[in-house]
N, C-alpha and C positions, 0 to 999 in steps of 0.2 A: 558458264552453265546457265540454262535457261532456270527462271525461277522457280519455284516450286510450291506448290497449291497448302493450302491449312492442310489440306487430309493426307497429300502424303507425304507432308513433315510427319503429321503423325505418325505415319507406317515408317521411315525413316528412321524415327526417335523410338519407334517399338522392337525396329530391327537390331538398334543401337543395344537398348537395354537386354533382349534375348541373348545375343551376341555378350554380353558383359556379364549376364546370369550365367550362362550353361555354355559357354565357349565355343561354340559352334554357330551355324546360321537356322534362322526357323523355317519352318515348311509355310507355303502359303495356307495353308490350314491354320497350324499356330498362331500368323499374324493375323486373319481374320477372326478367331477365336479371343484374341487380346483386344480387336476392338470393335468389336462385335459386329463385323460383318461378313458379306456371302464369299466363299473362297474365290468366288470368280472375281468380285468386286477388289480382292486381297490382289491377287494375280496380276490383275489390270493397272494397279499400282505401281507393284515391282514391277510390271515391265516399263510403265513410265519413267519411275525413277532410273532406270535403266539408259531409257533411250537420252533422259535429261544432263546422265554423267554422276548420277551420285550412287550410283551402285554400278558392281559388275558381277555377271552372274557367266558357268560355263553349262554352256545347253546341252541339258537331258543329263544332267548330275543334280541330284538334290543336298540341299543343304550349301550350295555353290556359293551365297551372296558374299558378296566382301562390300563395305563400304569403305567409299573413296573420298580422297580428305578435297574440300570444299576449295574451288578457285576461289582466290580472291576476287573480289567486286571491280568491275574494268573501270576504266580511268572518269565516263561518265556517273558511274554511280558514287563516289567518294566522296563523303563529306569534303566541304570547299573550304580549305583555310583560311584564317582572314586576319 
């Protein structure tokens, strides 16, 4: 998975905690209401993280998000034993 930016960890870890509050997935409304930005800027998020592999969403359902458990880090990025 390609890495992923400060902001949308944060949308990530916001989607994380909605999901663990209220058991279901939040609207791009709610996640931009949690961190206080424009829904469009929320949207453009989720669909990054989307495209990056850490979420999956089914189109024109709302509430669709699922998050998906994190690849492990490929063989270049592992701490080097020694």
């Amino acid at each position: 998975m390609t890495p992923l930016t400060d902001r949308q960890k944060d949308v990530l870890d916001a989607i994380q905690a909605f999901i663990a509050a209220h058991g279901y997935a939040p609207t791009s409304q709610e996640i931009a209401d949690q961190l206080g930005m424009a829904k469009a800027a929320a949207h453009g998020h989720v669909r990054a993280l989307e495209a990056k592999g850490a979420i999956r969403r089914a189109a024109g359902r709302a509430r669709s998000i699922v998050v998906l458990p994190l690849s492990p880090p490929a063989a270049s990025e592992e701490p080097s034993q020694c």
